[in-house]
C-alpha positions as CSV (number, residue, x, y, z in Angstrom):
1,X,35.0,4.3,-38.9
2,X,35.1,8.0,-38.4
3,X,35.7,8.5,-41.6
4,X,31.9,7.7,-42.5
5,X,31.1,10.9,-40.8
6,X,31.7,13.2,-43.9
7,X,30.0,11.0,-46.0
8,X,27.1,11.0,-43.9
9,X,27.0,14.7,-43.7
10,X,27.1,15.2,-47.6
11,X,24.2,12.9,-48.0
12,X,22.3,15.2,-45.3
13,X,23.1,17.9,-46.8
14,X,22.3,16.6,-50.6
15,X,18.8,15.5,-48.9
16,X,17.9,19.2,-47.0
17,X,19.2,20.3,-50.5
18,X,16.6,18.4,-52.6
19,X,14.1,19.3,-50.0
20,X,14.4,22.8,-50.8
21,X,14.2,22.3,-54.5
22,X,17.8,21.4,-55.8
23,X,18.2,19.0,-58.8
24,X,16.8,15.5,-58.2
25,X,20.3,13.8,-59.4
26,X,21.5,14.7,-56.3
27,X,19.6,11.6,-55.2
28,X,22.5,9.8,-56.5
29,X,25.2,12.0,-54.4
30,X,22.9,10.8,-51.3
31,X,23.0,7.1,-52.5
32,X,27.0,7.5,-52.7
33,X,27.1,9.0,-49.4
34,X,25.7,6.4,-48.0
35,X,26.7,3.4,-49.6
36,X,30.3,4.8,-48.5
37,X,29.5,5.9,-45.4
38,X,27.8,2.1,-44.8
39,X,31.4,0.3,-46.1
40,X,33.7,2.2,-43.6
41,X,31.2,1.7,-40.8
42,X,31.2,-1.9,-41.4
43,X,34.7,-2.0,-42.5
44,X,35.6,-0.9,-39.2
45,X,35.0,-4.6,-36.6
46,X,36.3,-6.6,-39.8
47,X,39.9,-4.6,-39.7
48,X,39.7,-5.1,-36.0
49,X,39.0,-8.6,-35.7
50,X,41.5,-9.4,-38.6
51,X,44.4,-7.6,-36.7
52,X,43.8,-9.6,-33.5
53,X,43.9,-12.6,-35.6
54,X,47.3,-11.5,-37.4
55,X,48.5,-10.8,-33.7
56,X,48.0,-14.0,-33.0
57,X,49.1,-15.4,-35.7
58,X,52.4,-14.0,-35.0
59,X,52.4,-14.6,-31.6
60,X,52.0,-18.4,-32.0
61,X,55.0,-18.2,-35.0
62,X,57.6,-16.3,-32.9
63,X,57.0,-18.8,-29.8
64,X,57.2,-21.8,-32.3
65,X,60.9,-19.8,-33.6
66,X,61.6,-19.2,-30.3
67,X,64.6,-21.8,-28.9
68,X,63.6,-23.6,-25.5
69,X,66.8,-24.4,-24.1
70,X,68.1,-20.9,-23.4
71,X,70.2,-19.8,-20.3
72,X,71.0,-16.7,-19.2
73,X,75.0,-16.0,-18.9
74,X,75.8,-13.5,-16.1
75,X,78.3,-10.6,-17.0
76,X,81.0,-9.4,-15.0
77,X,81.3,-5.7,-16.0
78,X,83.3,-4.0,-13.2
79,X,84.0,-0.3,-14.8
């Protein structure tokens, strides 16, 4: 999500830019800024939410895998 940051900055700066005078195609500079800017920020919850539901997802596979009837064998290592 941090990554929107930069983008946000270029559209500001495009904008103060245009302000001042500068070529009005850098209206679509500020558009792509933003647009980009709006896809990481929302990008952001969806990669988070997806993780905890591959997380679980495994957690649920590996206890499934995961034999029942174990015991533990004690070692006698006398060095």
């Amino acid at each position: 999500m941090l990554v929107s940051v930069p983008y946000l900055a270029i559209a500001n700066v495009c904008t103060i830019l245009i302000d001042r005078g500068a070529p009005e195609w850098l209206h679509l500079v500020v558009l792509w800024g933003i647009w980009n800017a709006f896809k990481f920020i929302l990008n952001g919850p969806i990669s988070l939410f997806r993780l905890v539901q591959a997380v679980r997802r495994e957690q649920m596979m590996a206890q499934v895998v995961r034999p029942t009837g174990r015991v533990r064998v004690s070692t006698n290592s006398r060095c």
